[in-house]
C-alpha positions as CSV (number, residue, x, y, z in Angstrom):
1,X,25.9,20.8,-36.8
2,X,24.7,23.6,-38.6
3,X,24.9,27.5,-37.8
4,X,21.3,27.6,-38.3
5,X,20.3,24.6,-36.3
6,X,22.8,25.3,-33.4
7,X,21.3,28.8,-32.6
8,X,17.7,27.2,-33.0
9,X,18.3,24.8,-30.5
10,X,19.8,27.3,-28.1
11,X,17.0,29.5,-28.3
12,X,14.6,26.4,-27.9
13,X,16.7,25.5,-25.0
14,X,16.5,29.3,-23.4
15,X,12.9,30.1,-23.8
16,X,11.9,26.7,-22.5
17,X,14.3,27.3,-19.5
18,X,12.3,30.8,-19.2
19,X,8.8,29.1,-19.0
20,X,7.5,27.8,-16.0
21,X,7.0,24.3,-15.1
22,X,3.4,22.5,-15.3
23,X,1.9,21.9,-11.8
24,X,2.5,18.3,-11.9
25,X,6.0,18.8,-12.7
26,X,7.2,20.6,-10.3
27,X,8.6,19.0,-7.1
28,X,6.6,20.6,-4.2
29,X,8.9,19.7,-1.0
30,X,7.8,18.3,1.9
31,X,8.7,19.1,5.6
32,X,7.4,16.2,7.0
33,X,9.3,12.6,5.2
34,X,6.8,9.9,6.8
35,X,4.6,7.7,4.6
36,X,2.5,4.4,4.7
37,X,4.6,1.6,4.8
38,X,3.9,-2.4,5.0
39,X,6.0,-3.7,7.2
40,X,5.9,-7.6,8.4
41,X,6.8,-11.0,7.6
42,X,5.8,-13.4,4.0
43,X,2.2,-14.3,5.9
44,X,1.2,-10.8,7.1
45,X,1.9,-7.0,6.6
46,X,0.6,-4.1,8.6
47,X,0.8,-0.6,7.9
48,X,2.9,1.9,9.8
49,X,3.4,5.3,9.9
50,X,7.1,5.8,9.1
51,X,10.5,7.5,8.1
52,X,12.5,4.6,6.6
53,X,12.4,1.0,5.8
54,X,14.4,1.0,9.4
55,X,12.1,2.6,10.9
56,X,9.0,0.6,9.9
57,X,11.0,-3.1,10.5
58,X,11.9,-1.7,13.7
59,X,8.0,-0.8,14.4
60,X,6.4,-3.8,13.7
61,X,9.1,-5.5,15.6
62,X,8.7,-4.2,18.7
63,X,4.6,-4.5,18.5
64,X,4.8,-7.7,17.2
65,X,7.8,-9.6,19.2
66,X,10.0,-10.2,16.1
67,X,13.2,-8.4,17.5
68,X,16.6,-10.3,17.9
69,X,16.7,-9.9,21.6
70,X,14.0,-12.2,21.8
71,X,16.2,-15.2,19.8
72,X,20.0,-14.3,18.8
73,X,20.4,-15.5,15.1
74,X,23.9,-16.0,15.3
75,X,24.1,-18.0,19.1
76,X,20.4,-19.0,19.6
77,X,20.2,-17.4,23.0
78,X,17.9,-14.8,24.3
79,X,18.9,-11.4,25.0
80,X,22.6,-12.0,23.5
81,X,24.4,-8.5,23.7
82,X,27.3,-9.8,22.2
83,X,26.2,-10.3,19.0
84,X,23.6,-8.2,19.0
85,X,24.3,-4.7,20.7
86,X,21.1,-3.7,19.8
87,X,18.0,-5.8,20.9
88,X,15.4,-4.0,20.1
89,X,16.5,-4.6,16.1
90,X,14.4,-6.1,13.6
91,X,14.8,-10.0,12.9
92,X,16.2,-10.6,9.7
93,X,12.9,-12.3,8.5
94,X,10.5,-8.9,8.9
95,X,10.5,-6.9,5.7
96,X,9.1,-3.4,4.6
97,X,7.8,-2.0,2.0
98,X,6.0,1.2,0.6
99,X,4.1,2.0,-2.8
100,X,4.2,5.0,-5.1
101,X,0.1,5.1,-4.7
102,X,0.0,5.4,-0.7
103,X,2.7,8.6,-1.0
104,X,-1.2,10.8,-1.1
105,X,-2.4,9.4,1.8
106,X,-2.5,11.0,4.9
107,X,-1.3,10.3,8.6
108,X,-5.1,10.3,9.9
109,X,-5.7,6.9,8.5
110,X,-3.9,3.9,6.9
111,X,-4.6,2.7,3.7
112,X,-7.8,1.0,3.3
113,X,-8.5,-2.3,2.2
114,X,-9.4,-1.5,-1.4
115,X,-5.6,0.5,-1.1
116,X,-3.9,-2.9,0.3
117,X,-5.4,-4.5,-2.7
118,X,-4.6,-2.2,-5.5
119,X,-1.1,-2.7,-4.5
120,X,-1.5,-6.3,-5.1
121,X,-2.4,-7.9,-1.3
122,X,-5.2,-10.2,-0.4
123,X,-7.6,-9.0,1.8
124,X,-11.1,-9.6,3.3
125,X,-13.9,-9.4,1.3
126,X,-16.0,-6.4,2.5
127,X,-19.6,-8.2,2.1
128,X,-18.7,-11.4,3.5
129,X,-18.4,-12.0,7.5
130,X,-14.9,-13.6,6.4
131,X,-12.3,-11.8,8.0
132,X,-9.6,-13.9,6.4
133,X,-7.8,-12.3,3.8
134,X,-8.2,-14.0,0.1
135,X,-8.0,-13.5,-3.5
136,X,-10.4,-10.3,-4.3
137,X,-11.5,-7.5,-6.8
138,X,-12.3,-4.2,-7.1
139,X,-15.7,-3.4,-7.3
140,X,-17.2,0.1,-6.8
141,X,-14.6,1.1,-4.8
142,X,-15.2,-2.5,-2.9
143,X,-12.5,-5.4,-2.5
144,X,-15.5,-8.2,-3.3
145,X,-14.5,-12.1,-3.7
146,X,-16.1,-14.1,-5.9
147,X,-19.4,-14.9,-5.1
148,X,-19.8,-11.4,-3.7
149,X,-18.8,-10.0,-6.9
150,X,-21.3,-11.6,-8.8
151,X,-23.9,-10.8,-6.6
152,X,-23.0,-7.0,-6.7
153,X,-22.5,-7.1,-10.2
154,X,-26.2,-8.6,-10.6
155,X,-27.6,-5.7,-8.0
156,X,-26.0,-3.0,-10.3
157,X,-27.1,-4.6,-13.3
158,X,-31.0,-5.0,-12.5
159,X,-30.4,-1.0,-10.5
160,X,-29.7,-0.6,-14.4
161,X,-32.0,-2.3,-16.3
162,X,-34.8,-1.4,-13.1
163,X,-35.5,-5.1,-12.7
164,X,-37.1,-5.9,-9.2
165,X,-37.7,-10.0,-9.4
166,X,-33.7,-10.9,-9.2
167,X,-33.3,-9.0,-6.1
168,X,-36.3,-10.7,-3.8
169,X,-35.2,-14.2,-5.3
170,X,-31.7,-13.5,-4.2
171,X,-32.9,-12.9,-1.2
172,X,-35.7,-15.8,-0.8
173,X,-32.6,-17.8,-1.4
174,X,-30.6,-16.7,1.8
């Protein structure tokens, strides 16, 4: 290297040191270390307010029953202390998880369903009666299914266009 390119990189290295760092940048700490996390089993999560991975199995655990006092894995039988010193432990089966996207929300309330689906879960379509959870899309801020979709997707296009028939025949039809 250079004399002339070794001082210009030092000097670009002290006056960038010097300058201060973009908002986004900088890491803002945070007292309190609890976010959203979906904790459960391969058929169903549900979110909880948590610490750790630990800490989220070992909520939905105890709500839901799925603690190894309740069945030992290793023996079979309940409440088995000598495999297990501690039963209120998650099961091996429940797992936890937690997404870079839920880190803004808040304690007041969990993640809401369009949240659950931007994350890549199934979930309830919000216009159907349907509380099962299927395959959806984002609509308008709206986890929609298929048939719902197209429906809304009609309703914004004749809001649009100011088209009036579409509408009462939609609804002649139900």
């Amino acid at each position: 290297m250079k004399r002339r390119a070794f001082l210009g990189t030092v000097a670009a290295f002290a006056a960038s040191s010097l300058a201060p760092l973009p908002r986004s940048l900088a890491m803002v700490p945070t007292d309190d270390p609890h976010r959203w996390w979906a904790a459960g089993t391969d058929e169903m999560h549900y979110p909880f307010w948590a610490v750790s991975y630990e800490d989220a199995a070992r909520q939905y655990a105890v709500e839901h029953g799925a603690t190894v006092g309740d069945d030992c894995p290793e023996c079979g039988l309940p409440d088995c202390y000598e495999h297990n010193p501690d039963l209120d432990a998650p099961a091996p089966w429940v797992e936890a998880v937690t997404y870079k996207r839920w880190e803004s929300i808040g304690p007041e309330t969990p993640p809401t369903t369009i949240e659950w689906l931007r994350v890549g879960y199934n979930v309830p379509c919000q216009d159907c009666a349907d509380w099962e959870p299927t395959e959806c899309y984002a609509f308008e801020d709206r986890a929609l299914c298929c048939e719902c979709l197209e429906l809304a997707r009609a309703r914004h296009l004749d809001a649009i266009v100011g088209n009036t028939q579409v509408e009462s025949c939609q609804r002649a039809a139900q």
